[in-house]
C-alpha positions as a Markdown table, in Angstrom:
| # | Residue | x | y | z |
|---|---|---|---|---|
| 1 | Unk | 4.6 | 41.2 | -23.8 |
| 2 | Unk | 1.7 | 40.9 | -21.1 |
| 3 | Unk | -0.3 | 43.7 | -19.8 |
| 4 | Unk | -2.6 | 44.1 | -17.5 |
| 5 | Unk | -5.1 | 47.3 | -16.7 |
| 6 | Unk | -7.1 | 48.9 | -13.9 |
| 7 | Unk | -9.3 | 52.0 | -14.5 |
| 8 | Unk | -10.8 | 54.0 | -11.8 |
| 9 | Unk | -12.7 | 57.5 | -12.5 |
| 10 | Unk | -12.8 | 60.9 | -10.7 |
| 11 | Unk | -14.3 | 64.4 | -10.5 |
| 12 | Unk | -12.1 | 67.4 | -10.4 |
| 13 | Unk | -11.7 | 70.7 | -11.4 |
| 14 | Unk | -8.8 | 72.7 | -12.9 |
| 15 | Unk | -8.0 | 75.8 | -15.3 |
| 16 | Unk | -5.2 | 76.2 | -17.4 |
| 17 | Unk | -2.5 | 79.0 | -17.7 |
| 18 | Unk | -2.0 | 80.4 | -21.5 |
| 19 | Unk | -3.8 | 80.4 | -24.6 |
| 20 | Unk | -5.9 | 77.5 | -24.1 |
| 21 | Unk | -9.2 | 79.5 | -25.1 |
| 22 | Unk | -12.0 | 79.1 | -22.2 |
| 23 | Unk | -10.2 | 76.5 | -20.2 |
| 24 | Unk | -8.4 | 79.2 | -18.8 |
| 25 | Unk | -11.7 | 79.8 | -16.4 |
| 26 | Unk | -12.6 | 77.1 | -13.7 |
| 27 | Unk | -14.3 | 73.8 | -15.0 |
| 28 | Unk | -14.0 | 70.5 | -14.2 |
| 29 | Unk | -14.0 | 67.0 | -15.8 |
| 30 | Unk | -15.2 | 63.8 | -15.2 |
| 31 | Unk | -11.7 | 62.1 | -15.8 |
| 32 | Unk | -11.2 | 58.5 | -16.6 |
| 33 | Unk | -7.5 | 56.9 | -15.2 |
| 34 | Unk | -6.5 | 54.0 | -17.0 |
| 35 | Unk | -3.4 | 52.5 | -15.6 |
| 36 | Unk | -1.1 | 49.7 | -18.0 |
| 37 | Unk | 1.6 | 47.3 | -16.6 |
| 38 | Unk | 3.7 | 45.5 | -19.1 |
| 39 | Unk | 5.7 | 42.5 | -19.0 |
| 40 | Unk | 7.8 | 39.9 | -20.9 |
| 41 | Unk | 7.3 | 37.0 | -18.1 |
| 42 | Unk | 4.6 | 35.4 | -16.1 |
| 43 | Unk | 5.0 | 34.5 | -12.7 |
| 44 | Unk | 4.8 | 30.7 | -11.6 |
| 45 | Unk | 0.6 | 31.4 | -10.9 |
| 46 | Unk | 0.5 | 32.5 | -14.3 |
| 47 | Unk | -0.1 | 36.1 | -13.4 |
| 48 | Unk | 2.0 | 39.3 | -14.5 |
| 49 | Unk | 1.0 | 41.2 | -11.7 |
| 50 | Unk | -1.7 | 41.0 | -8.3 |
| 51 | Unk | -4.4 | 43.1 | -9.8 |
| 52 | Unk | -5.9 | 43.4 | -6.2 |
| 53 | Unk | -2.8 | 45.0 | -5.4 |
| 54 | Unk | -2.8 | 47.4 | -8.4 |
| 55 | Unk | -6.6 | 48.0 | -7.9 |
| 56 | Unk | -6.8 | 49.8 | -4.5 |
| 57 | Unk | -3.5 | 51.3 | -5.4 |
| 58 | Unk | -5.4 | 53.1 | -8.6 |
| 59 | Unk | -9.0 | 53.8 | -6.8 |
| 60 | Unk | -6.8 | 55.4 | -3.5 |
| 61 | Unk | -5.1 | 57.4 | -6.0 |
| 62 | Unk | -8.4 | 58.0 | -7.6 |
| 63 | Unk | -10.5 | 58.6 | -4.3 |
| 64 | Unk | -7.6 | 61.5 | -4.1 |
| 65 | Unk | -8.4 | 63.8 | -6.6 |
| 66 | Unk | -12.0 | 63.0 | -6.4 |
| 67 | Unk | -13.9 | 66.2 | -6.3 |
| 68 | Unk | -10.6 | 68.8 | -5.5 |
| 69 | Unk | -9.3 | 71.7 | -7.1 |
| 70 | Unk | -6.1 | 70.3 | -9.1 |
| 71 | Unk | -4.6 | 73.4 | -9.1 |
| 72 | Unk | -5.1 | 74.3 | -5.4 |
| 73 | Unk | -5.3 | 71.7 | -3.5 |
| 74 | Unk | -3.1 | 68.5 | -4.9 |
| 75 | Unk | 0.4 | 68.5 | -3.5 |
| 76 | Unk | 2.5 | 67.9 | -6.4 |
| 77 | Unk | -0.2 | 69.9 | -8.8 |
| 78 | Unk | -0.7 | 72.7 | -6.9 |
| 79 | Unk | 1.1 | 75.8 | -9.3 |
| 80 | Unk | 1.4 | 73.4 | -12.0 |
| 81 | Unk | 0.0 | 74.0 | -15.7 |
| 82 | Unk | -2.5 | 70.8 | -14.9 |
| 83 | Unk | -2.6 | 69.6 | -18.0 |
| 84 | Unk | -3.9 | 66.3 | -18.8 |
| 85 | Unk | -0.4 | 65.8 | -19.4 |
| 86 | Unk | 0.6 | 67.1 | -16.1 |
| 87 | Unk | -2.0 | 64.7 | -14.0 |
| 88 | Unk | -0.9 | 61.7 | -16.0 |
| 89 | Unk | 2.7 | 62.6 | -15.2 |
| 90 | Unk | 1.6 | 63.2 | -11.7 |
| 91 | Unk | -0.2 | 60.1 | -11.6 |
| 92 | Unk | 2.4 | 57.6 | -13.2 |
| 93 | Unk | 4.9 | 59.2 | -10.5 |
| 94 | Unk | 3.0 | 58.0 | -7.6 |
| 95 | Unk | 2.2 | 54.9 | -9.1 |
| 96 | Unk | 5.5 | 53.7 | -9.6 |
| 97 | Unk | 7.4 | 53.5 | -6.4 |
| 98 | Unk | 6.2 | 50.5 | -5.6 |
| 99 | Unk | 6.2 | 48.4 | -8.8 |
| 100 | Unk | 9.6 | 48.6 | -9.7 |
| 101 | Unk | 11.5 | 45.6 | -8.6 |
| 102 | Unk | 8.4 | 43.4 | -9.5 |
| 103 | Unk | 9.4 | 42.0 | -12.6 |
| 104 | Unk | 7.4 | 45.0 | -14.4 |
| 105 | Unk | 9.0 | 46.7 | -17.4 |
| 106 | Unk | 6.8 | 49.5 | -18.1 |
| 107 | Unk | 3.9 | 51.5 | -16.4 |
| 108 | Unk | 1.5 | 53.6 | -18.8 |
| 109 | Unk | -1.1 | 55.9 | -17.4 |
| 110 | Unk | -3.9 | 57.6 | -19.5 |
| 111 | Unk | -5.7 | 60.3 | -18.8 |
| 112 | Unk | -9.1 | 60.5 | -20.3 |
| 113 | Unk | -10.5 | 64.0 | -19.9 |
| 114 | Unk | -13.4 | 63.4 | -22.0 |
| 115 | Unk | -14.7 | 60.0 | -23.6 |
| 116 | Unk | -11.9 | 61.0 | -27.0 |
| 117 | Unk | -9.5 | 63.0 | -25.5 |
| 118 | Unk | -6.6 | 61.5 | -23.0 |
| 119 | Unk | -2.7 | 62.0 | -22.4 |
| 120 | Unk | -0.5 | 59.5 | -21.3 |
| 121 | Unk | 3.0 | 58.8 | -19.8 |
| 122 | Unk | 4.6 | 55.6 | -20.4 |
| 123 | Unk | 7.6 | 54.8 | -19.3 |
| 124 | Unk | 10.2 | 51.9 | -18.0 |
| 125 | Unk | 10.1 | 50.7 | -14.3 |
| 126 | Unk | 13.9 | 50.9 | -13.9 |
């Protein structure tokens, strides 16, 4: 199996809804996106994927959610619990469109919202 990844970072702010303690108030993160495509087979220029297409796919997505509200002003977040879980979800779905039919078999996004805490969705490119 091959992989390759692209990380980009952003600045954003959120709360969460229940008993998470004092992340139910405002605050924000300096999140770190890390974004894995797998595959069995290279293509004939030895590559699994374009990484300069993958890049500016992740820093767009990136440049996004830089510095905004998750909660207020992300279509597709907005009244969501925004978990980390919730952005990588949200992430990995806007992601994928356009790498399936690429001879891809998985996408993985993780969502680092501190240097030793990150969710992640992984999942096939059916």
């Amino acid at each position: 199996m091959y992989e390759i990844c692209v990380a980009a970072g952003f600045e954003a702010a959120h709360k969460l809804t229940g008993d998470f303690g004092p992340a139910t108030r405002l605050h924000g993160h300096t999140y770190r996106m890390e974004v894995v495509v797998c595959g069995e087979s290279l293509k004939e220029d030895g590559t699994l994927y374009d990484i300069g297409e993958l890049k500016p796919a992740v820093d767009d997505l990136a440049a996004s959610l830089h510095y905004r509200n998750l909660d207020e002003e992300i279509e597709g977040l907005a009244g969501t619990n925004t978990t980390a879980e919730a952005v990588a979800d949200f992430c990995w779905e806007t992601l994928a469109p356009p790498l399936r039919g690429q001879n891809l078999d998985s996408l993985a996004v993780r969502v680092w919202e501190n240097p030793d805490i990150y969710a992640a969705r992984e999942d096939a490119l059916d």
